[in-house]
Every structure is written in structure tokens, then in C-alpha cells.
C-alpha positions in Angstrom: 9.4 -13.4 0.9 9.5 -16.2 3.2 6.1 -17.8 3.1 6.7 -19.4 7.1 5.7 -15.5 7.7 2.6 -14.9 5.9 -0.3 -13.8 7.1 1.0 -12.8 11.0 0.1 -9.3 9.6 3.4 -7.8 9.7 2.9 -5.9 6.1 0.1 -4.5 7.6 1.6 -3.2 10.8 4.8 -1.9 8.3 2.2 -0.2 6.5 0.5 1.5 9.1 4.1 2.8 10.7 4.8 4.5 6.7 1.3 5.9 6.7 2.1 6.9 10.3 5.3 8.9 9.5 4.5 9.9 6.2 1.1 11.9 8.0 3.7 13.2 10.9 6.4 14.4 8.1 3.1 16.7 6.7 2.3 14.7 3.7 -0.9 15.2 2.7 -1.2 12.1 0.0 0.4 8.6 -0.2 0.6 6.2 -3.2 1.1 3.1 -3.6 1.4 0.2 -6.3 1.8 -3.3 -6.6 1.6 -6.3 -9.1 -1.7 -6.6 -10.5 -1.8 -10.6 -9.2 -0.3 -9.9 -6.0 -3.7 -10.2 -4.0 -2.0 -10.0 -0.5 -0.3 -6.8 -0.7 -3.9 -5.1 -2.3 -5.3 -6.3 0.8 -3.2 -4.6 3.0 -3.5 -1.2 1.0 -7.3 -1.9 1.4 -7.4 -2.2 5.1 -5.0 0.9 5.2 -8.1 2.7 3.5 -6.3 3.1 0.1 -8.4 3.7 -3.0 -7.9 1.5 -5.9 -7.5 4.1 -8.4 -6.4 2.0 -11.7 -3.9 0.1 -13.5 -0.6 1.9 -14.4 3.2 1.6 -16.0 5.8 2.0 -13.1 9.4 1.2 -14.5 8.8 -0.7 -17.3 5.9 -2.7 -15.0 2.4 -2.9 -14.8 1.3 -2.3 -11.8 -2.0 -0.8 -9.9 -2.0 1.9 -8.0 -3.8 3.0 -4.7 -3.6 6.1 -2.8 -4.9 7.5 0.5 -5.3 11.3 1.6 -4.4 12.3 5.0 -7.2 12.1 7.1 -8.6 15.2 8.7 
């Protein structure tokens, strides 16, 4: 990551186009994880609407994991 570039919400607007695609290719649930410490990138599942649903293994990691349904 290159720090000069954090915070201009560009995760956020990534994020959006996956949940954006992921809704048009007929998914009906989307998962995410991320370090437990890495409070930036829980943000940006937060503002997506993502529910914090617990802390999990994901190759050989700890992680948490959020998820979103589509919305109706």
C-alpha cells in the first residue's frame, strides 16, 4: 500500500464496483475478511453495509469476516 493514497476513498469506490458486479453476475451473498487490526479496510466493509459476523481461520490466518446479502 502506498500511504500518499490513503484515505481519497478509492477502497471504497473498488468495493462498491465488486459489490456492483458481484449483484449483476446474480450473487445473492458476498464475504469478505480482513486482518483483525486492519481498521481501515473494516471501515470500508462497514460503509458497504457488511455485517461483522466474527473472527475466523482463512489460510493459515486469522482474519474477521463480514458479509452482505443482496439487497432486494
Amino acid at each position: 500500500m502506498v500511504p500518499s493514497v490513503w484515505n481519497l476513498g478509492y477502497a471504497s469506490e473498488a468495493a462498491t464496483a465488486v459489490l456492483a458486479a458481484a449483484w449483476e453476475a446474480g450473487l445473492d451473498h458476498v464475504v469478505a475478511v480482513a486482518m483483525p487490526g486492519n481498521v481501515a479496510s473494516r471501515r470500508v466493509m462497514e460503509k458497504l453495509g457488511m455485517s461483522f459476523e466474527g473472527s475466523t481461520r482463512y489460510r493459515d490466518f486469522d482474519v474477521v469476516r463480514y458479509s452482505v446479502e443482496r439487497p432486494a
